[in-house]
N, C-alpha and C positions, 0 to 999 in steps of 0.2 A: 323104539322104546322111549328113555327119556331126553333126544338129544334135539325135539322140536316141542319141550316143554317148559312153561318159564318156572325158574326156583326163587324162593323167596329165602332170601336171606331168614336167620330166624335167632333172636337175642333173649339171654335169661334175666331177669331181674329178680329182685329181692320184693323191690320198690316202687309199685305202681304210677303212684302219684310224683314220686319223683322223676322216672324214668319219662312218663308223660310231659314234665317241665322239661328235662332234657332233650327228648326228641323234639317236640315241640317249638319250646323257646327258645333255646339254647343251639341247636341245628335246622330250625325252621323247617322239621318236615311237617307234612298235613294230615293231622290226624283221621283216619277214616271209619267210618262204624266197622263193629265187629260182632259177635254172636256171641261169644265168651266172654264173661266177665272177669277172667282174671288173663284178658289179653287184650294187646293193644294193636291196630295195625296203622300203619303210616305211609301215606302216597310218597315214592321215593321214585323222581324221576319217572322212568317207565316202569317200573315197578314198586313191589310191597318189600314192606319191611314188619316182618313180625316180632313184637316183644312179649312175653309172657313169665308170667311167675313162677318162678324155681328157687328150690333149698339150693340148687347148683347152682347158681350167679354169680358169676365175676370166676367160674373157677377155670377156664380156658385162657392158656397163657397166651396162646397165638392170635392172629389179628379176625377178627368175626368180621365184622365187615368194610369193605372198598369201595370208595367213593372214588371217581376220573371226575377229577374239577381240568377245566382249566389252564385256571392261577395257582399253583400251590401256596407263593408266599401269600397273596390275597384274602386265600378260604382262610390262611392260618392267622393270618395279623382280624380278621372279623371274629372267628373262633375265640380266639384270647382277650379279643375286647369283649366278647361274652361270660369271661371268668372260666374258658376250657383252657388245661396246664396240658404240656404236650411232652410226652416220655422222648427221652433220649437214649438213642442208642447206640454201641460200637457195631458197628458192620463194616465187615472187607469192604473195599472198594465205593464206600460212599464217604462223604465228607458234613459234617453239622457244621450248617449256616443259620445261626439264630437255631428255630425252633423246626428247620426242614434238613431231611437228611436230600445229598445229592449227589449221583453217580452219571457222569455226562450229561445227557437232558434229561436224566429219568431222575424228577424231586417227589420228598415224601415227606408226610409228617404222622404221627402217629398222636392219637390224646385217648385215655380213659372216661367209660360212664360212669354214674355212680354207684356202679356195683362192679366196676374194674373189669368189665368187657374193654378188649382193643380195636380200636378202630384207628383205619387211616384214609388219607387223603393225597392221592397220586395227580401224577398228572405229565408231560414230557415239555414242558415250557421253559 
């Protein structure tokens, strides 16, 4: 069935033209053609990342997508030299250092796009 098939991540925005500076500039991923015009897709690693336009943007509280950097502190101090603000949170058994959460090796950090999609940035360094 689907367990030798790849899935593409897939993000709502509001804001095309923004969402495009964001992924883009802001995350350096590479924009790739698409068919739709009211979507975007971006070479992410070995795979895709799909963004598309929705009235439902920003409304999933939980984390949409995971990136394995790594460096966590690294991705995050380049992040925040880029103008990304990174949510902080209480969670059992991890600890905020700066702007990464950390529970033994396993560090995280989490930041908003601009339509309030979550994403984070793992990594066991």
């Amino acid at each position: 069935m689907l367990g030798d098939k790849e899935a593409v991540p897939t993000v709502a925005v509001r804001d095309l033209a923004a969402a495009k500076k964001f992924y883009s500039d802001t995350l350096g991923l590479k924009q790739i053609p698409s068919a739709e015009k009211e979507v975007l897709n971006f070479k992410n690693g070995k795979s895709e990342l799909l963004v598309y336009q929705s009235q439902f943007a920003g409304t999933n509280k939980a984390t949409a997508v995971t990136w394995n950097v790594d460096d966590v502190e690294r991705e995050a101090r380049a992040l925040k030299d880029k103008g990304v603000a990174f949510e902080h949170y209480d969670m059992p058994g991890m600890t905020l250092k700066g702007d990464v959460h950390v529970a033994d090796r396993m560090k995280a950090a989490w930041f908003k796009d601009p339509d309030g999609n979550i994403h984070a940035i793992v990594g066991g360094n």
